[in-house]
N, CA, C and O atoms as a GROMACS GRO file, in nm:
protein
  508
    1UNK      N    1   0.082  -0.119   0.000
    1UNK     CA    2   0.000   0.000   0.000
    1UNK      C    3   0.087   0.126   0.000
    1UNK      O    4   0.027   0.228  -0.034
    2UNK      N    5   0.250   0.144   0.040
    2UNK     CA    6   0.259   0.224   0.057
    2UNK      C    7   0.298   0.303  -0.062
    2UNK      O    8   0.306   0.426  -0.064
    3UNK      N    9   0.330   0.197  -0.193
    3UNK     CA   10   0.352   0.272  -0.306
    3UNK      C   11   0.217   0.320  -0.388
    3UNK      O   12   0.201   0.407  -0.474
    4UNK      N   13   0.154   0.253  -0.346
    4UNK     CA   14   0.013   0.360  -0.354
    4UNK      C   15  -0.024   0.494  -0.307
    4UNK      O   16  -0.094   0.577  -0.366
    5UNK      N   17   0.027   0.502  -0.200
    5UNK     CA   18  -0.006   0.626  -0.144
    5UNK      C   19   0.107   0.738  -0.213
    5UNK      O   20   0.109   0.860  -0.232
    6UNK      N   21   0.191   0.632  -0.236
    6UNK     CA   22   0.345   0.766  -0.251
    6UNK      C   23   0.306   0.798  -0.432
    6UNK      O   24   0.343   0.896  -0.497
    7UNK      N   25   0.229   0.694  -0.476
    7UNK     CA   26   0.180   0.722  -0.620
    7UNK      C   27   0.027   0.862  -0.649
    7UNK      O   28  -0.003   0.940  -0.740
    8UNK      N   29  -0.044   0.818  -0.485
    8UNK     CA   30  -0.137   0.954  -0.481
    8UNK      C   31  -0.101   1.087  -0.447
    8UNK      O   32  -0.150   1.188  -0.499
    9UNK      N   33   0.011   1.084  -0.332
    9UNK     CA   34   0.080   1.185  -0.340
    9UNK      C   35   0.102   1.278  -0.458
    9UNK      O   36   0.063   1.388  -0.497
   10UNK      N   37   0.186   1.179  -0.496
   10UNK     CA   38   0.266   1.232  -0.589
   10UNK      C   39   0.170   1.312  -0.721
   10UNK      O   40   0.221   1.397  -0.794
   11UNK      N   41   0.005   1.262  -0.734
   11UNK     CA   42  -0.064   1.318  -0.853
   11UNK      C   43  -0.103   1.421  -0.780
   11UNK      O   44  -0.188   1.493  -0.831
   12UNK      N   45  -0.054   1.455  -0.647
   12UNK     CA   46  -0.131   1.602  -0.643
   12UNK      C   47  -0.005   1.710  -0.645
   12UNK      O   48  -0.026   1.830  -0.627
   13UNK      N   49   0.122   1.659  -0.666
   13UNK     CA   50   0.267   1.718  -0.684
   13UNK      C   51   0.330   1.680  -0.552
   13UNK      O   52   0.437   1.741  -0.548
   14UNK      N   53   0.320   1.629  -0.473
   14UNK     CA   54   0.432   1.605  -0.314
   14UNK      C   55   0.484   1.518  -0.370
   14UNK      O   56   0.424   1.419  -0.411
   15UNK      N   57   0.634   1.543  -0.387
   15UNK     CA   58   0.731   1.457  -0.407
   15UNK      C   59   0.743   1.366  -0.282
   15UNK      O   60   0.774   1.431  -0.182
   16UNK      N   61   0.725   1.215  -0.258
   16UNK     CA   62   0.789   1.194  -0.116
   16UNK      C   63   0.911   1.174  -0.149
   16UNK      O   64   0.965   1.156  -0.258
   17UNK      N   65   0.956   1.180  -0.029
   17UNK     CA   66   1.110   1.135  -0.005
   17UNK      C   67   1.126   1.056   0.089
   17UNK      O   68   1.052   1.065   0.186
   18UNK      N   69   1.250   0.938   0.082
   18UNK     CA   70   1.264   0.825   0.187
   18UNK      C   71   1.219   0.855   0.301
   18UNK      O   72   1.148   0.764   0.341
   19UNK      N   73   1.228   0.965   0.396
   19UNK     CA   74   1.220   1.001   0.530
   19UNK      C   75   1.088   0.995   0.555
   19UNK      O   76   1.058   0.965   0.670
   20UNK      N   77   0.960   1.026   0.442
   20UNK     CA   78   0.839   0.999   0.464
   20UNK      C   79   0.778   0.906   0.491
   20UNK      O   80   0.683   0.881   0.566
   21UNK      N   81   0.871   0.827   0.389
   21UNK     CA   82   0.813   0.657   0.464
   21UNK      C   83   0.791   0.578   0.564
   21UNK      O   84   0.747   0.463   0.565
   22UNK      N   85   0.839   0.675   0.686
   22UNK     CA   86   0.816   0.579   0.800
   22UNK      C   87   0.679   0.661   0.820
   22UNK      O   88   0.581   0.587   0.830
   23UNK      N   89   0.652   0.800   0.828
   23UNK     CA   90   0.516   0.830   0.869
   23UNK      C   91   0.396   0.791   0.751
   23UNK      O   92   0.276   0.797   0.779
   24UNK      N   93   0.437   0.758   0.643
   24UNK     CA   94   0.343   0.696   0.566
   24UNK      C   95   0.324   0.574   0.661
   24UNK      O   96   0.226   0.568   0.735
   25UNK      N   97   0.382   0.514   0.659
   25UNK     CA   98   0.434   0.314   0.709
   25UNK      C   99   0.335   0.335   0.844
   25UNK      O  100   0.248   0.248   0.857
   26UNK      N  101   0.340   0.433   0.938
   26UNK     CA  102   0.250   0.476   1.069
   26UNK      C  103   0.088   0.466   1.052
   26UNK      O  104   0.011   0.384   1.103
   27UNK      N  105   0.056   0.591   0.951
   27UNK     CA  106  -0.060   0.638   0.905
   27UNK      C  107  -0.098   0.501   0.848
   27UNK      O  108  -0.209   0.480   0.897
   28UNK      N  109  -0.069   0.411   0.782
   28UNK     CA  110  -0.136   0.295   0.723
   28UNK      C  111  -0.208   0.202   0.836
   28UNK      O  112  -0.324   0.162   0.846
   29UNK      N  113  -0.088   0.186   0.920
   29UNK     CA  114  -0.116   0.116   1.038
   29UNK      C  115  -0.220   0.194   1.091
   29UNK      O  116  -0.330   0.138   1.090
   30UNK      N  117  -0.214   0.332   1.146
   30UNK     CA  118  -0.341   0.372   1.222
   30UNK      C  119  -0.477   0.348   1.161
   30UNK      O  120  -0.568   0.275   1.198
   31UNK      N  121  -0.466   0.439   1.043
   31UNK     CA  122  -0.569   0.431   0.915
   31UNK      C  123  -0.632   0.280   0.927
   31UNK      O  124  -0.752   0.278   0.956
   32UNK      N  125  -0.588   0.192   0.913
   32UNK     CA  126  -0.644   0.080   0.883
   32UNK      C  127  -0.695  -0.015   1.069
   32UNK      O  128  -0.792  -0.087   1.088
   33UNK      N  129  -0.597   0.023   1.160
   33UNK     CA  130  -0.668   0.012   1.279
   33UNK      C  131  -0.773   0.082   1.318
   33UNK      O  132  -0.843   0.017   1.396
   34UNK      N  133  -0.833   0.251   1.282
   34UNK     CA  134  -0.896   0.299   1.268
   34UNK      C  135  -1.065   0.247   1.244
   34UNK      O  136  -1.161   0.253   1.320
   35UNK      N  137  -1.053   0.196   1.110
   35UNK     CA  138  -1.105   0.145   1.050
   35UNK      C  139  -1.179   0.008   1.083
   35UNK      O  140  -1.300  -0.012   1.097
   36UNK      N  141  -1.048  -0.103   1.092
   36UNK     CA  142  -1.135  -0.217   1.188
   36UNK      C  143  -1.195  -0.210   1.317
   36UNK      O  144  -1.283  -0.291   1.346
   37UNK      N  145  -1.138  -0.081   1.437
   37UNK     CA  146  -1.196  -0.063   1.554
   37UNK      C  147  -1.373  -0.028   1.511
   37UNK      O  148  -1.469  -0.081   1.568
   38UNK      N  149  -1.383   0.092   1.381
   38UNK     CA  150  -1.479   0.146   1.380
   38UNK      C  151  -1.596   0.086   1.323
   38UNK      O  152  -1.712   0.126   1.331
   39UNK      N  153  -1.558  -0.004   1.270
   39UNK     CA  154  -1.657  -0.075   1.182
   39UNK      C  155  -1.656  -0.217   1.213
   39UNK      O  156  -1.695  -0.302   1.133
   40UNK      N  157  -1.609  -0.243   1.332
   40UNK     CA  158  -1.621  -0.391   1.364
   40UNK      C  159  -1.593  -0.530   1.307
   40UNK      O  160  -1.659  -0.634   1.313
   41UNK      N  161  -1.453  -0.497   1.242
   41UNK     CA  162  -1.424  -0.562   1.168
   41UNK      C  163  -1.288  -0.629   1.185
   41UNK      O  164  -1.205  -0.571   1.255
   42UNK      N  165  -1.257  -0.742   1.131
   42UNK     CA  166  -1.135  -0.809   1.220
   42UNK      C  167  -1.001  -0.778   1.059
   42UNK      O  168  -0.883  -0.811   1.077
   43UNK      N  169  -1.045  -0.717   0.921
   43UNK     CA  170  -0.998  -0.717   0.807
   43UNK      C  171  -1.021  -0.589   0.718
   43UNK      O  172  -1.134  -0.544   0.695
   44UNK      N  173  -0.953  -0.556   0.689
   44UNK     CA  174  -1.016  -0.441   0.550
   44UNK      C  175  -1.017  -0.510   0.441
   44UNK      O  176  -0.941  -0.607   0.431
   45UNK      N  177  -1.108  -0.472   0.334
   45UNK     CA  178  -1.145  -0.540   0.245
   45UNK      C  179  -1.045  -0.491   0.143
   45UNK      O  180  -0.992  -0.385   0.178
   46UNK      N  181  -0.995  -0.550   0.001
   46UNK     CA  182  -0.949  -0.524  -0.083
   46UNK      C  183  -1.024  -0.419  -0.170
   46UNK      O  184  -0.960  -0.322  -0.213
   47UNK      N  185  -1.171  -0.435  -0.203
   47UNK     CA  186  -1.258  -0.366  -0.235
   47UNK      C  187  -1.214  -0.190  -0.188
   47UNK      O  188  -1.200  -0.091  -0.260
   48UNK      N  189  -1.204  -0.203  -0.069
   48UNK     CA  190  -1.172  -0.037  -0.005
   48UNK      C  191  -1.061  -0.015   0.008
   48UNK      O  192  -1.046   0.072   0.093
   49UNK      N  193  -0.933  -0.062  -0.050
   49UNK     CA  194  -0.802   0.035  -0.089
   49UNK      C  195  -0.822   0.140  -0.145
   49UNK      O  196  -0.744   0.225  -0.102
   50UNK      N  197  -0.875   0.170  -0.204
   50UNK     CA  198  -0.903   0.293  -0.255
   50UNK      C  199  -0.895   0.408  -0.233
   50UNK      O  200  -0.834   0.497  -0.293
   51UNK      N  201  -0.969   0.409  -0.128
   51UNK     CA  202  -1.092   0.503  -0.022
   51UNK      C  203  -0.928   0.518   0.103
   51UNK      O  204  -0.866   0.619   0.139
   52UNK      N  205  -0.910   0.381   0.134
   52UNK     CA  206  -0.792   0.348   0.246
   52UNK      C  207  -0.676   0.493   0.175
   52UNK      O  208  -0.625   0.591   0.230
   53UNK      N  209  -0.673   0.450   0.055
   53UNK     CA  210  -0.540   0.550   0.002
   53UNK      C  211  -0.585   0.662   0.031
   53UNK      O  212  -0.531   0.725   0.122
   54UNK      N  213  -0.678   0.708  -0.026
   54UNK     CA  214  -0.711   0.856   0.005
   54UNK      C  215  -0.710   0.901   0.155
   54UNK      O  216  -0.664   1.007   0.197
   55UNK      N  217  -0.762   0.815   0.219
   55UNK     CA  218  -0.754   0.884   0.406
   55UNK      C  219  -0.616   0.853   0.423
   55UNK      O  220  -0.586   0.939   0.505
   56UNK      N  221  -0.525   0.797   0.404
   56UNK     CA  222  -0.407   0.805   0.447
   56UNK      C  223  -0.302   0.929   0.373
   56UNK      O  224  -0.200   0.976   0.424
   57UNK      N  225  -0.363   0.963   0.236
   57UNK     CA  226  -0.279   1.113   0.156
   57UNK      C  227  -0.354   1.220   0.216
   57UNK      O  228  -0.299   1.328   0.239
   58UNK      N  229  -0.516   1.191   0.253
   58UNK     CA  230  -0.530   1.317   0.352
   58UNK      C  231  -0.464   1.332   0.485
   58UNK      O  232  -0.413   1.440   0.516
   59UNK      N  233  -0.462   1.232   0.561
   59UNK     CA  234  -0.416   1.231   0.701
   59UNK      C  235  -0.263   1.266   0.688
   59UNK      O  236  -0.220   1.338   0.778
   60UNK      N  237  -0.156   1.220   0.572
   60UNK     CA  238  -0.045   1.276   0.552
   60UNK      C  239  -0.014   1.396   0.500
   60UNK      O  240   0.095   1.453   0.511
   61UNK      N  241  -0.099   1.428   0.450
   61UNK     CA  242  -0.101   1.608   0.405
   61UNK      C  243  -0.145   1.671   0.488
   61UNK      O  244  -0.119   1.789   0.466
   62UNK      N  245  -0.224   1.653   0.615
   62UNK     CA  246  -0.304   1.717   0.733
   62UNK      C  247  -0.163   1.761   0.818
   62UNK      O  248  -0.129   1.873   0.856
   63UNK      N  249  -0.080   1.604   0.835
   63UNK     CA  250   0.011   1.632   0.914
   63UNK      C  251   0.125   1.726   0.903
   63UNK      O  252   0.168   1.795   0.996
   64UNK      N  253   0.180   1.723   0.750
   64UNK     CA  254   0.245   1.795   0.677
   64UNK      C  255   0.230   1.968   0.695
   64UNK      O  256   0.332   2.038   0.701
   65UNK      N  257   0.123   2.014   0.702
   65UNK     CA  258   0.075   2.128   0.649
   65UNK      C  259   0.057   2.162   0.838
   65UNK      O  260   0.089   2.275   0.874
   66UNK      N  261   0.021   2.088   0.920
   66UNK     CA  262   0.015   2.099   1.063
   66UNK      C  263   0.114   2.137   1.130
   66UNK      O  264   0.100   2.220   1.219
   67UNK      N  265   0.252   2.076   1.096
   67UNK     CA  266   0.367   2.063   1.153
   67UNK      C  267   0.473   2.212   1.063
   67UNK      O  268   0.585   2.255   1.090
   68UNK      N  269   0.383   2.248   0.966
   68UNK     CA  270   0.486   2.355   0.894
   68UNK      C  271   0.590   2.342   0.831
   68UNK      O  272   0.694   2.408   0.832
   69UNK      N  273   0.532   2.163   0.718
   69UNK     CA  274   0.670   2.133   0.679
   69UNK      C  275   0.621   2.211   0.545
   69UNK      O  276   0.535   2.296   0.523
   70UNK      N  277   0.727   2.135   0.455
   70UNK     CA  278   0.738   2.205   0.340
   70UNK      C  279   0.634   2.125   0.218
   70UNK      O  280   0.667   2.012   0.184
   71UNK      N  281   0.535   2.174   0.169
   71UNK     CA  282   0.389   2.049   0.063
   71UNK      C  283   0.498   2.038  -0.056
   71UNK      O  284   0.465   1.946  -0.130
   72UNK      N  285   0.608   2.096  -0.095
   72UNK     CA  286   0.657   2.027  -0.190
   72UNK      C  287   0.610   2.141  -0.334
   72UNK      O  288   0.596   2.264  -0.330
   73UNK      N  289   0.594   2.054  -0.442
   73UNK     CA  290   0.513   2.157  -0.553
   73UNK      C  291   0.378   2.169  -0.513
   73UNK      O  292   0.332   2.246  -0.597
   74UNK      N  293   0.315   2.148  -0.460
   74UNK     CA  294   0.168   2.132  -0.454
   74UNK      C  295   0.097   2.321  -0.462
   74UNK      O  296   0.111   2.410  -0.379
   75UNK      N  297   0.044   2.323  -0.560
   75UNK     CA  298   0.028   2.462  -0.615
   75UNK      C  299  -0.108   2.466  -0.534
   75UNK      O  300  -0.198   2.389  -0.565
   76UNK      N  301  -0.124   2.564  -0.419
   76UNK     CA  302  -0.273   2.576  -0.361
   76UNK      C  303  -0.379   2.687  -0.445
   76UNK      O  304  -0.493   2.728  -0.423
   77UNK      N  305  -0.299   2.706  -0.528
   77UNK     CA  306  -0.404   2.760  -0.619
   77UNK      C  307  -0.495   2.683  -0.730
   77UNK      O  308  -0.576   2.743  -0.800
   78UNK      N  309  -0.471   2.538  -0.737
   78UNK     CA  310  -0.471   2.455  -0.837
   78UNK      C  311  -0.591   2.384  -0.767
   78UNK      O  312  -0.684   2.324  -0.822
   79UNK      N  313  -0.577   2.395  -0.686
   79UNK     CA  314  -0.663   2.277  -0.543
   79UNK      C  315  -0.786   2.326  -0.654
   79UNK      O  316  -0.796   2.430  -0.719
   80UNK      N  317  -0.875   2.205  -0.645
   80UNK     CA  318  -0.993   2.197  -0.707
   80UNK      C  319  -1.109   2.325  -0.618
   80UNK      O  320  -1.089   2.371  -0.506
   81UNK      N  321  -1.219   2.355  -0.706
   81UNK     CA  322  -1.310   2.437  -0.626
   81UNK      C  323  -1.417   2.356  -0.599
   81UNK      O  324  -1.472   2.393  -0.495
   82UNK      N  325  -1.483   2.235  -0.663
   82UNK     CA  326  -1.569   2.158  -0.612
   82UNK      C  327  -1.506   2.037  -0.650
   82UNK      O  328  -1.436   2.015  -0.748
   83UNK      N  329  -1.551   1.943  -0.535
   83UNK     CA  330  -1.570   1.766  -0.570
   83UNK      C  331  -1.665   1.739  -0.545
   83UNK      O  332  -1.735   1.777  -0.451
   84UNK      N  333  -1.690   1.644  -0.652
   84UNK     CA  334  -1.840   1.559  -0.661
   84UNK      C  335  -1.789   1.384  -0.600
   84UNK      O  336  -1.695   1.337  -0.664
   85UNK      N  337  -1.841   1.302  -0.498
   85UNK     CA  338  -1.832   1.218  -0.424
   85UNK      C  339  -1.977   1.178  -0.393
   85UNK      O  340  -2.056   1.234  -0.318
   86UNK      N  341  -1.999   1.028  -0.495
   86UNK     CA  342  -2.134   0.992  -0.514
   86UNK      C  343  -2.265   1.120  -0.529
   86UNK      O  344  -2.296   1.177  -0.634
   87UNK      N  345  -2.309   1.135  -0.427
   87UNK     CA  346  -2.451   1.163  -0.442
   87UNK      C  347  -2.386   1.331  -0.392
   87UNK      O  348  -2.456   1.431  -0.406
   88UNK      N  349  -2.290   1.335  -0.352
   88UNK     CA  350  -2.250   1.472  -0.190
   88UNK      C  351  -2.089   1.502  -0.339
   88UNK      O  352  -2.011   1.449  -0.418
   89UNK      N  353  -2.158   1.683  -0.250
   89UNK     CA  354  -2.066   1.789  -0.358
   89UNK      C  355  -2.063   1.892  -0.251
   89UNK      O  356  -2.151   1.960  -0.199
   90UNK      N  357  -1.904   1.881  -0.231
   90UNK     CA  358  -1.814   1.980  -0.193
   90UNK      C  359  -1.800   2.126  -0.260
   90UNK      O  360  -1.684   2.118  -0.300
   91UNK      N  361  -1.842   2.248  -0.294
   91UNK     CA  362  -1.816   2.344  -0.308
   91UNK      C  363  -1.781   2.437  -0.262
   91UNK      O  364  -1.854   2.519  -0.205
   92UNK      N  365  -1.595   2.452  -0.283
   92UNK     CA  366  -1.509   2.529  -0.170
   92UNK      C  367  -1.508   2.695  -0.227
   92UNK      O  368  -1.421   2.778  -0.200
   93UNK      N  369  -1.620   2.715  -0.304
   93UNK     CA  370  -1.597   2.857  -0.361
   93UNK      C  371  -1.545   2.912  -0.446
   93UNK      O  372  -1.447   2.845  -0.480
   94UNK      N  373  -1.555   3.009  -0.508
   94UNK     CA  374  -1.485   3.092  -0.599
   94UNK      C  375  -1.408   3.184  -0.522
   94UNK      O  376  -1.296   3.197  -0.572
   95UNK      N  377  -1.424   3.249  -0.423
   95UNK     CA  378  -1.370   3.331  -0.329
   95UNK      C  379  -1.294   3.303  -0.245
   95UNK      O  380  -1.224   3.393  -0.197
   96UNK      N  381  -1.281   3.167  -0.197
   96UNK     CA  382  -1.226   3.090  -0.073
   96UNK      C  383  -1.057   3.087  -0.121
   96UNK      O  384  -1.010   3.050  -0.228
   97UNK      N  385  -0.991   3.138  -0.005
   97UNK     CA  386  -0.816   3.129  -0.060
   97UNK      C  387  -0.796   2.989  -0.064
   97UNK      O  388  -0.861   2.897  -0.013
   98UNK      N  389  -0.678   2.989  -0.145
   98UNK     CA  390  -0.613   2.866  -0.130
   98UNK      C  391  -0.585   2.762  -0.062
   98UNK      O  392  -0.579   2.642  -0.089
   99UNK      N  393  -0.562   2.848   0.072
   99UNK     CA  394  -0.541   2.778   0.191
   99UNK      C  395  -0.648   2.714   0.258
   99UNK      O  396  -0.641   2.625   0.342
  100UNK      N  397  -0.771   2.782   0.203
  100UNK     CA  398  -0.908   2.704   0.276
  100UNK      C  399  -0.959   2.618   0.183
  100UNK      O  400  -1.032   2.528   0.224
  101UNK      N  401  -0.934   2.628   0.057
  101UNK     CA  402  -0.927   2.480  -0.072
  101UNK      C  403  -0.876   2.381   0.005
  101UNK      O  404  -0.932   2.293   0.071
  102UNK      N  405  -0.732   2.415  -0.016
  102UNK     CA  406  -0.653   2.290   0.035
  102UNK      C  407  -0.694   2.232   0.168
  102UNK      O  408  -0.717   2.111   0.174
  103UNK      N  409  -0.702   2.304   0.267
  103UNK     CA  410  -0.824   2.216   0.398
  103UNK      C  411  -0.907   2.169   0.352
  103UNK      O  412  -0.877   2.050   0.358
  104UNK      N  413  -1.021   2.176   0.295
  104UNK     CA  414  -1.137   2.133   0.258
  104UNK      C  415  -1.094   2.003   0.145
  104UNK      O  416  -1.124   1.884   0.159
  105UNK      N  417  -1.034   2.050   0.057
  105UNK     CA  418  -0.959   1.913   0.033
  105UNK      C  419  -0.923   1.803   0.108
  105UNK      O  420  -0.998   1.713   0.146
  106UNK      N  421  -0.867   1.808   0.118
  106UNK     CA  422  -0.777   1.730   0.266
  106UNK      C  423  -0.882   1.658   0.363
  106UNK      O  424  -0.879   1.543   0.405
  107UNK      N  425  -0.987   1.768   0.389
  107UNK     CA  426  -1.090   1.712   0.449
  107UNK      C  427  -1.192   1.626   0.425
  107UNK      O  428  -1.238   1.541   0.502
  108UNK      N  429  -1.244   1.666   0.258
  108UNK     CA  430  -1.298   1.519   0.158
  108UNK      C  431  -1.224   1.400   0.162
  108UNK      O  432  -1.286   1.297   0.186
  109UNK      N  433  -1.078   1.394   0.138
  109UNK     CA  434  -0.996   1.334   0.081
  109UNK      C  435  -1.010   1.195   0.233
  109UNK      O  436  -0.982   1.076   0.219
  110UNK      N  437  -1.066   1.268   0.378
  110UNK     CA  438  -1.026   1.200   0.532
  110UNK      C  439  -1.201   1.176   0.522
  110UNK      O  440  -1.239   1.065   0.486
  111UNK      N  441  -1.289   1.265   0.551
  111UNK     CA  442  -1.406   1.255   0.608
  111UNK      C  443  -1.474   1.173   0.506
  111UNK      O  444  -1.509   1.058   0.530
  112UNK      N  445  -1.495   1.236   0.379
  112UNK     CA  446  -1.559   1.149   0.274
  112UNK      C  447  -1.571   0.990   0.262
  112UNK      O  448  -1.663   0.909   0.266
  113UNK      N  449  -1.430   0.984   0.245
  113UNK     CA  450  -1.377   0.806   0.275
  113UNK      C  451  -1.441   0.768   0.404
  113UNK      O  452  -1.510   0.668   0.423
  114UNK      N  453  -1.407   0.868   0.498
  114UNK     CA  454  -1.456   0.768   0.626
  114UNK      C  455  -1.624   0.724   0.644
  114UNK      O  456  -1.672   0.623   0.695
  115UNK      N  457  -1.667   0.802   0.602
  115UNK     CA  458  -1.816   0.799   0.574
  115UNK      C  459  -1.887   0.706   0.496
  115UNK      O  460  -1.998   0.658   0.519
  116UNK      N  461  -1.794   0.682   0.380
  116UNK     CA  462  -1.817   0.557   0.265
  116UNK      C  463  -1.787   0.438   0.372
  116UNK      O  464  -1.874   0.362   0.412
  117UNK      N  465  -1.693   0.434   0.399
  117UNK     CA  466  -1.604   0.310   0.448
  117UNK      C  467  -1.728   0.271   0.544
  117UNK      O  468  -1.788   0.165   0.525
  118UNK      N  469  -1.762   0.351   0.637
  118UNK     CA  470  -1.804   0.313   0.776
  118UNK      C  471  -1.929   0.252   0.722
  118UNK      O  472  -1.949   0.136   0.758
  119UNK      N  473  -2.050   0.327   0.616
  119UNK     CA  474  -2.105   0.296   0.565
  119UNK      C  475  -2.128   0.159   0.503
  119UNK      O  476  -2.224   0.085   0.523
  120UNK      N  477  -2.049   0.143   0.442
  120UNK     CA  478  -2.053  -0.015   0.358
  120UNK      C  479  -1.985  -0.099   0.454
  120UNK      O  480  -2.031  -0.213   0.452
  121UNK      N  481  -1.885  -0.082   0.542
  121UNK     CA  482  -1.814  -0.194   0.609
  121UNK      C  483  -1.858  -0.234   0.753
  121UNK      O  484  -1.828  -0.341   0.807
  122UNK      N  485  -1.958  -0.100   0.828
  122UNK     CA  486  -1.969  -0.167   0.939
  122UNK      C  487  -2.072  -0.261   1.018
  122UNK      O  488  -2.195  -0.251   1.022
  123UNK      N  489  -2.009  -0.333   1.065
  123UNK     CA  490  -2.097  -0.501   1.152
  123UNK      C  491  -2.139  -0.419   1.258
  123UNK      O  492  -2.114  -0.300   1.274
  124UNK      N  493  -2.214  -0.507   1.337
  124UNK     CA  494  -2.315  -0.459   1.476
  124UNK      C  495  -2.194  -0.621   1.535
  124UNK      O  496  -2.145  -0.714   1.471
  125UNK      N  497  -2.188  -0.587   1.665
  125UNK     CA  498  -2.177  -0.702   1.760
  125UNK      C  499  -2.284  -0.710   1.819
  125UNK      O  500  -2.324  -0.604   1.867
  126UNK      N  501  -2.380  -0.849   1.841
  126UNK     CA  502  -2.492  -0.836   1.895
  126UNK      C  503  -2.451  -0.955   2.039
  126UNK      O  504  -2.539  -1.017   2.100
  127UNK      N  505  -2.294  -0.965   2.071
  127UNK     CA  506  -2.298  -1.025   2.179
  127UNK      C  507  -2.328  -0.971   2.328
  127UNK      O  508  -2.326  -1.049   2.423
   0.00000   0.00000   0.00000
């Protein structure tokens, strides 16, 4: 998975570099413990890599941009103004700076997924 993520990265311009890989290598692990705690599940499905990649390039760009490192090329002017995600549409404005794109990004990229995921994957324990 992790050259997946370093392959989503990378389409939004963050170059990774070796040193990332251990907090990628982290975020997978949480991300995906996350996930089985929340949805009652002892596995993630192959079906939801997908969704998995995206909450882990949001949760690594959250951290990135948190800590005041450096996003690399990532042009925040480029950041999309709406995403469409099934039925639900994000519209971050015509007016909204860059900097509140790129959150709101970031924030589809974490909340969206989690919402799908929890949605389709989670069991009831009825013990």
């Amino acid at each position: 998975m992790l050259e997946q993520v370093k392959t989503r990265l990378a389409s939004f311009g963050y170059p990774v570099s070796t040193s990332d890989e251990e907090l990628i290598n982290l975020l997978i692990g949480k991300v995906a413990a996350e996930i089985k705690l929340n949805c009652n599940i002892s596995e993630v499905s192959g079906e939801a890599e997908p969704l998995v990649i995206d909450i882990i390039t949001g949760e690594f760009l959250r951290h990135k941009k948190a800590i005041g490192a450096d996003l690399g090329e990532i042009n925040l002017e480029a950041v999309a103004k709406s995403i469409r995600l099934g039925d639900t549409t994000v519209d971050f404005g015509s007016g909204s700076s860059p900097e509140t794109r790129f959150s709101a990004l970031v924030n589809t990229l974490i909340d969206g997924n989690k919402a799908l995921l929890t949605a389709a994957l989670r069991r009831l324990d009825w013990s």
